[in-house]
N, C-alpha and C positions, 0 to 999 in steps of 0.2 A: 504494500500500500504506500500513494504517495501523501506521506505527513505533510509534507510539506507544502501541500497544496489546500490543505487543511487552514479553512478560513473563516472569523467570526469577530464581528466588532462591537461592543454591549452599545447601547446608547446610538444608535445607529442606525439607516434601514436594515440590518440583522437582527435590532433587536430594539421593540417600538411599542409603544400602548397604542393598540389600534381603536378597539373602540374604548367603553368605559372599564376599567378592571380588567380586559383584554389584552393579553400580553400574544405580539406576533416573534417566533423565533426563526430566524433562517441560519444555516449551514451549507457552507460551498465549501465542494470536494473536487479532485480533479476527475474528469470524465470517465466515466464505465470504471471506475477504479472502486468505489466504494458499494459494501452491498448492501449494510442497513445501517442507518442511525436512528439512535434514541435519545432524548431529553431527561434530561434526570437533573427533578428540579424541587424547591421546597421550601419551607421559611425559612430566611437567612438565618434565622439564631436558634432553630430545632433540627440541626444535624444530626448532633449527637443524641440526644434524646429520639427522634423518629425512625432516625437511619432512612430517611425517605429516597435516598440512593436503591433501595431494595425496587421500587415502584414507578422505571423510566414509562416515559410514554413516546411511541412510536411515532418517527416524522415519516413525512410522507417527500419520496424524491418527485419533484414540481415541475422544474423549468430546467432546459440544457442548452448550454453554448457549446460552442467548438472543442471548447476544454475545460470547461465547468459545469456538475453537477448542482443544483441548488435542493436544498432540504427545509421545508418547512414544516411549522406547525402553532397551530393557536390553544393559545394555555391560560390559568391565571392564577392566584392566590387568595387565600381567606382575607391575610390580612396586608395583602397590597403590596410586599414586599418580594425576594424574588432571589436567591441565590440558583446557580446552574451550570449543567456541565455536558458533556454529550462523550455519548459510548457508541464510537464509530469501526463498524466492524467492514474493515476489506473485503475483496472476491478471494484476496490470494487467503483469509482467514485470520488475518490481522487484525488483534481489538486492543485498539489503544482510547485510554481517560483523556479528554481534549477540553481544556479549562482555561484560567486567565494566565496560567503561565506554561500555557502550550501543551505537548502530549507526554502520557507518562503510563505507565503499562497497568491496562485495568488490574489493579488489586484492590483490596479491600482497602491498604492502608493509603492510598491515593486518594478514594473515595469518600473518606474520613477525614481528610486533610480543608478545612474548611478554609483557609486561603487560596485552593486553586481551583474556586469557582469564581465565574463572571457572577457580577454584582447587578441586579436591578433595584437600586437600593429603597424607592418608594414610587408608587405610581401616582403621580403628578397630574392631575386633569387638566390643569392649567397649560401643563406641555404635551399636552397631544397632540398631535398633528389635527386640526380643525379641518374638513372639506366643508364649504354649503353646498347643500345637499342639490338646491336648484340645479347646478351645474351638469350635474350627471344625466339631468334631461333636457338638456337645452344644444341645439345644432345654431350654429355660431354664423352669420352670415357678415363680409369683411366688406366694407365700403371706403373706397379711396374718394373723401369728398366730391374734389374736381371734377372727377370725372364721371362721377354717377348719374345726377343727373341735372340741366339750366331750367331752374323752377323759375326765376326770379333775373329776368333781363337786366333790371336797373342798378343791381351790385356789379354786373364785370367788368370785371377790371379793364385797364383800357390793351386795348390790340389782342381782343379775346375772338377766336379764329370762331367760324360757325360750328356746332355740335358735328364731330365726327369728320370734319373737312379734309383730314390729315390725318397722317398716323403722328403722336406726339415727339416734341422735342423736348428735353430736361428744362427748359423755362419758357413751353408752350402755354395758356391759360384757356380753357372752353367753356370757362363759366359756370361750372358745381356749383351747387349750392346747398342749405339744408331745405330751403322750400322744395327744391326738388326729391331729398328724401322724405319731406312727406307726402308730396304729391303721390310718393308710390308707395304705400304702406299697405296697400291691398295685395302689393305684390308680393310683400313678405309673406302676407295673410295666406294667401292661396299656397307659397311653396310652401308652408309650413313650419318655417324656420321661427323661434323664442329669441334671439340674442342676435342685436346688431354691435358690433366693431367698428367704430370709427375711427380711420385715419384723423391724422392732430388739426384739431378747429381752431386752434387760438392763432390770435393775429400772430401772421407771418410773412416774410418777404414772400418764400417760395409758393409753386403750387404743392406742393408737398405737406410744405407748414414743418416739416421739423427743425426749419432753422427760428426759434420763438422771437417772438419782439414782444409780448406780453399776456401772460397766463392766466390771466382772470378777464379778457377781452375775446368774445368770438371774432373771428377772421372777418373783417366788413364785406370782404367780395362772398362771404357764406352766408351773412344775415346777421340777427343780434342776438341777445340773451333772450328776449320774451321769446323766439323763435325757436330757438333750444330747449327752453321749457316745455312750451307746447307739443313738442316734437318729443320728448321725454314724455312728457304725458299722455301721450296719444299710443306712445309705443308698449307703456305701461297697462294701458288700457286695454291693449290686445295680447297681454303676458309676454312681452319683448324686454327681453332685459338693453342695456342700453353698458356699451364698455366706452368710455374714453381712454385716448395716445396720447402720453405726454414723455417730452424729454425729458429727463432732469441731468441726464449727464452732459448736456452743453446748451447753447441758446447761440443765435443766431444775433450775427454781427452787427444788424443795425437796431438791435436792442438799444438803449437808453444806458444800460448799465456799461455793456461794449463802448457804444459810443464815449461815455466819461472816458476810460481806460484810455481810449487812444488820442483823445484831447488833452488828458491829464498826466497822462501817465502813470509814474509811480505816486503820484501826487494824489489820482485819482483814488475819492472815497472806495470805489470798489476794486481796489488795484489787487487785492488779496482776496475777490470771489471767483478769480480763474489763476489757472496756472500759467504763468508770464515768466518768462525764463531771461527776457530781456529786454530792458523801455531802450526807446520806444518798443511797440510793436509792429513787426512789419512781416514780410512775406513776397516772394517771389512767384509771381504769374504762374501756373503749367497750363498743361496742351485743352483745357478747359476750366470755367468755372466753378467745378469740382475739385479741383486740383491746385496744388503750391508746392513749391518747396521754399529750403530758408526760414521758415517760420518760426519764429521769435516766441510763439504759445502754443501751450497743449491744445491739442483740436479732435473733433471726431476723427477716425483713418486719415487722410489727407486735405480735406475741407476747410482755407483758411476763414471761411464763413461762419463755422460752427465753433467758436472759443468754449473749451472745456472750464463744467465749472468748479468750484473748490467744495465737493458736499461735504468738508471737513470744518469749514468756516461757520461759525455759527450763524452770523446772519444770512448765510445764505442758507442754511439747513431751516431757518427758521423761515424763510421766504416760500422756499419749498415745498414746507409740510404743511404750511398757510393756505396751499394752493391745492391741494391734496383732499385737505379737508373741505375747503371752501367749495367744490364742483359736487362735492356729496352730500352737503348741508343744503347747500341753496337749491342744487336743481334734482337731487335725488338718483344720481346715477350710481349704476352697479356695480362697476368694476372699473381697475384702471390697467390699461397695458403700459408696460414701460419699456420706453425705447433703448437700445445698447445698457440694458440693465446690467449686464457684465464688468461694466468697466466704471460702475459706481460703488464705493464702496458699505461691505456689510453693515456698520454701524448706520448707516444712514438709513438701512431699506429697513433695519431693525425697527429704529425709530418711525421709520414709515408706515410700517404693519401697524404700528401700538398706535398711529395716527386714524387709518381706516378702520381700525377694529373698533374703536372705541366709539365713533358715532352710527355703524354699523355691523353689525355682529354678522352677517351671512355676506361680509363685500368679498368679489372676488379681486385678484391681485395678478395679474401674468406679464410675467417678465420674456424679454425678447432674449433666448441664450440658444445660441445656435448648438453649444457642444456638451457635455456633461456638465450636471447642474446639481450636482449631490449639495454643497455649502450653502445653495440658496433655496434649499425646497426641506428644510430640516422645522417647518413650522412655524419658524418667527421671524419671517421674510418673505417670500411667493406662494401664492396656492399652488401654483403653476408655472411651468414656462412653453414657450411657444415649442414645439415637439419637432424639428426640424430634424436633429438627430435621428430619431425615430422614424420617420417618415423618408428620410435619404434609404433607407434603408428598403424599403417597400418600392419605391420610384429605382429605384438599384435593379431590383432584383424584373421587377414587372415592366417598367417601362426602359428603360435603357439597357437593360440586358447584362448589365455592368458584373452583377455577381451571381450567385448560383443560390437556388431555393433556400437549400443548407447556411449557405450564408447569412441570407435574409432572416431564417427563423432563429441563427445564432445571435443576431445584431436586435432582433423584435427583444426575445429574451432576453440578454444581458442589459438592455433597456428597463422591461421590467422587475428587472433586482436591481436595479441602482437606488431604488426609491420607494418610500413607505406603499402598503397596497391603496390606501388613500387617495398617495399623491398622482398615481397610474389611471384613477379615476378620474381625474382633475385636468390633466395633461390636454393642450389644447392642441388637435391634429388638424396638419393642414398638407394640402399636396403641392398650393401653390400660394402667392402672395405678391403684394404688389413689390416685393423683394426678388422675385423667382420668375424663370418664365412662368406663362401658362402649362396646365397639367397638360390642355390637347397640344399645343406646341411640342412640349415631349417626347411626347408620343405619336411626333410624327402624324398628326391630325386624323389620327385612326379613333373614330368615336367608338369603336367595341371594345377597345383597351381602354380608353377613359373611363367608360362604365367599367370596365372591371377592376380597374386596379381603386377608384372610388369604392366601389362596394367592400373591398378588401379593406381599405380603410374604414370604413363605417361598422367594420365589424370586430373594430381594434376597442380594447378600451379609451377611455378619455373619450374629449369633447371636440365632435368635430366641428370644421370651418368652410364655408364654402366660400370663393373668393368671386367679388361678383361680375357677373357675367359670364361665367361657369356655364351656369343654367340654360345660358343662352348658346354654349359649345366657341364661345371667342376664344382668339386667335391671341400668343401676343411672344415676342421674345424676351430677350430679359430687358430690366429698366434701359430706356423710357419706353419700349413697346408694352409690355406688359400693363400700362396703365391704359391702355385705349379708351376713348368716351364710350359708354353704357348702348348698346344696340335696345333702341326700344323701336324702331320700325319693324315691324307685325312681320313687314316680306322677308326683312333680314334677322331674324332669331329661329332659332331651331327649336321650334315646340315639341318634336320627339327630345330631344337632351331635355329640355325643360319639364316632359314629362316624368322622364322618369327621375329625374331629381325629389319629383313630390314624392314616389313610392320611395324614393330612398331616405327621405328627413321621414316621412310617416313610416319607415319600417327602424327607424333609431330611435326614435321617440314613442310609437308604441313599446319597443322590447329595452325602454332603458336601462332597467332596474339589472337587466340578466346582461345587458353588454357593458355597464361598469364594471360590475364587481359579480359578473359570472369568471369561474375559474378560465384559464387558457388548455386546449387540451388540441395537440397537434395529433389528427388522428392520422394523417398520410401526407408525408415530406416524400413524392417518387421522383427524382431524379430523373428516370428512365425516360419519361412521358411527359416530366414536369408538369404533375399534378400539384393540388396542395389542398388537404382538407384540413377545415380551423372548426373548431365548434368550441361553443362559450356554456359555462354549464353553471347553474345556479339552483340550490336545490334540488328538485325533480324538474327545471326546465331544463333543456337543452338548442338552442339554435347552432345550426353545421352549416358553411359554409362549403362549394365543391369550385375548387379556379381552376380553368384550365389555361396553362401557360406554355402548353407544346404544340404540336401541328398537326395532329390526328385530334380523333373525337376522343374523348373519353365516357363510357359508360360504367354508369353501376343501379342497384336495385335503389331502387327511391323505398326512402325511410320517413312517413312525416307528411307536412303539409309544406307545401311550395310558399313562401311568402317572396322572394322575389327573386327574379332572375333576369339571363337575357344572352340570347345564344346557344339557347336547348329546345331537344325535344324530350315529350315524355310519351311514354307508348308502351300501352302490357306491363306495368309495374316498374317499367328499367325508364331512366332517364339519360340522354344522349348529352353532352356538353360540345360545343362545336370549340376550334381552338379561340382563344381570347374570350368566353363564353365563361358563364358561373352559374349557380344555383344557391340560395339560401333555403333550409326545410330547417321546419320545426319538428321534433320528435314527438 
């Protein structure tokens, strides 16, 4: 057996108060190497007296990477408290004691030895990992202001092109507005989507808005506050949760505050709310408005427009969290997304949580992290982050051809052990964004692999996103295509994609309860055929997934009730899957 692959971290996702009194324990072993582990757990200070070492309880092996086994199990204690140790027996017949100070050969007198168990030393409900609960039934619909939709002629801006005239440039404007989201609130209605995403509305130079000039002001070319309200309460009206974008890691150059610094310099009142390496500030042109070198201040990647700000400063932390609170008090919104949340530091976001939580107890929180996000999803910081990892991973394997099934199901997994079973729930999936190209772009504008490789998401845990005009099968490459104006001419939208969109938010949101927090259970990874059967299991439900990813049909005996598909036949009890084609049955 390999010891040394032998892994467990107390206080950790390894080891987590899931629900109330609910204690979750994981163990990772190296692959096909281990044949049973047990728990062996009990009140910290009745060792000796119980000997509760005599009465392990059986994990169950769960989830498998390329090279790791994962072992769980849900436990608890009378009196909240929690010593523990695990008795991991090899293929090759290997049983070694695995505790807080590593492995030591199961005897009796190891077992005895009450400093080499992991410590849960009190169960803390205060540090739980919190989910609201909304989230796990809400399909997330993404709206890049600008471009959605011109409700409102008399805010554009000046040299704003007609709706759709052009494909976009990085400082094209066609007029977005919010009167235009709510002029189409019916549209949400009918797809069936709970939760709108809004790109950042506060005044800004850009069409984009993430370069800020001021955070308690809507963007004049979008409309004003009453406008936002209303629009907040109309979305509310029809069970739409409502998320606002805001930067906090930098602000945009013709801020007020910017502006002091480069008049004042070091002089200037806010010379110490960004990182300024050298007064003046200055910067050298590159090969676009995106671009500089030479830059004399910290900035977003190479943007000398976006000056980085100092969330270590107190007035500016306090400017901040003013602003944080202020868009959930006044106008009642749900959630906040936060932009390059990575490269802000954790004290800030800390203080951020204990900001939204406290005049909101069910707000959500999602952070933009492109790569592993264990230090900021531990509870008292993000509910969430944007699932982009995750999701490369799916777009890997299904769309781009990039890796191999095996890989995809290794990379799915090792995603969900990174992170409490909660936070899995939480996690917001998306396949594209006005970050990415479009999903049909891709996928090489093949609508039967959009739908499929969509479905395949939709059947992932966490909370999916549709990015919009999706629905409508648009086109886009990466920024600035990807942001194209909204197709609402009737001749130009694909009402088949748009259909089956509805069966897909109404077959997520019918079966939420079993697609968060139903187990993962890979019933067939075939190589051969490049099959892939998923099925989500909750209770006595069961929903199975059937994808086909190779170039022959795939058949097998239908089990269950068809709830959606596309790309099959069914005929005499067997169902046919054509290639790029799926099936979802209920057992």
């Amino acid at each position: 057996m390999n010891t040394a692959a032998i892994a467990h971290r107390p206080d950790s996702e390894f080891a987590y108060l899931y629900q109330k009194d609910i204690m979750h324990i994981r163990l990772k072993t190296a692959k096909n190497d281990v044949a049973n582990v047990e728990l062996i757990h009990g009140d910290t200070y009745t060792l000796a007296e119980e000997k509760w070492y005599q009465h392990p309880l059986k994990m169950e092996k769960y989830l498998s990477t390329a090279v790791h086994d994962y072992w769980v199990v849900a436990t608890s204690e009378p009196f909240k408290r929690m010593a523990y140790a695990f008795r991991v027996v090899g293929e090759d017949g290997t049983e070694v004691f695995y505790g807080d100070h590593g492995c030591f050969p199961f005897d009796k007198q190891h077992l005895e030895m009450p400093n080499n168990y992991f410590r849960m030393p009190y169960f803390h409900e205060i540090d739980r990992f919190k989910a609201p609960a909304w989230v796990k039934n809400t399909v997330w619909y993404q709206i890049f202001p600008e471009r959605f939709a011109n409700g409102d002629k008399t805010n554009d801006p000046k040299g704003t092109f007609p709706w759709g005239s052009k494909a976009p440039d990085r400082q094209d404007f066609f007029g977005g507005d919010l009167q235009g989201v709510l002029d189409h609130l019916d549209h949400f209605t009918e797809l069936g989507i709970n939760g709108l995403y809004f790109c950042p509305i506060f005044k800004a130079y850009s069409n984009h808005k993430y370069d800020t000039i001021d955070y308690f002001e809507i963007d004049p070319d979008f409309g004003d506050k009453a406008l936002f309200k209303k629009l907040v309460d109309e979305c509310h009206k029809r069970g739409i949760k409502v998320m606002l974008d805001a930067v906090f890691n930098h602000m945009g150059d013709t801020s007020p505050q910017w502006q002091d610094v480069i008049k004042n310099g070091a002089d200037s009142k806010y010379a110490d709310w960004f990182h300024v390496n050298s007064f003046p500030v200055s910067y050298t042109e590159g090969k676009d408005f995106e671009n500089a070198t030479d830059i004399t201040y910290d900035v977003f990647a190479f943007t000398p427009h976006m000056p980085k700000l100092n969330t270590a400063n107190p007035e500016v932390k306090e400017y901040l969290l003013s602003i944080a609170a202020y868009w959930i008090e006044e106008f009642d919104i749900d959630a906040w997304r936060l932009d390059v949340a990575n490269e802000v530091d954790h004290t800030f976001w800390k203080e951020f949580r204990e900001v939204c939580d406290a005049i909101k107890d069910d707000f959500y929180i999602l952070g933009e992290i492109w790569h592993s996000a264990q230090s900021w999803l531990n509870g008292d910081e993000f509910t969430a982050v944007m699932n982009y990892a995750y999701t490369d991973a799916i777009v890997g394997a299904f769309v781009k051809k990039e890796i191999s099934l095996e890989k995809m199901v290794s990379e799915i997994n090792r995603h969900l052990m990174m992170y409490r079973e909660q936070t899995n729930t939480m996690q917001f999936n998306v396949l594209d964004s006005h970050d990415t190209p479009r999903i049909l772009t891709e996928a090489n504008e093949d609508k039967d692999l959009m739908k499929q490789v969509e479905a395949f998401m939709y059947l992932q845990p966490g909370s999916p996103c549709i990015y919009y005009g999706d629905e409508f099968a648009m086109t886009g490459e990466m920024d600035p295509d990807c942001r194209k104006c909204m197709v609402w001419q009737k001749e130009e939208q694909d009402r088949d994609m748009f259909d089956f969109f509805k069966k897909l938010v109404s077959f997520r949101r019918e079966h939420a309860a079993v697609l968060a927090d139903g187990k993962m259970i890979w019933e067939t990874v075939n190589l051969a055929n490049e099959q892939i059967v998923l099925s989500r299991k909750l209770d006595d439900e069961i929903i199975c997934g059937h994808f086909n990813l190779g170039t022959t049909k795939n058949v097998f005996e239908k089990n269950g009730t068809i709830l959606l598909g596309h790309g099959f036949e069914e005929t005499a009890g067997q169902i046919t899957i054509a290639p790029k084609g799926f099936v979802i049955t209920k057992a």
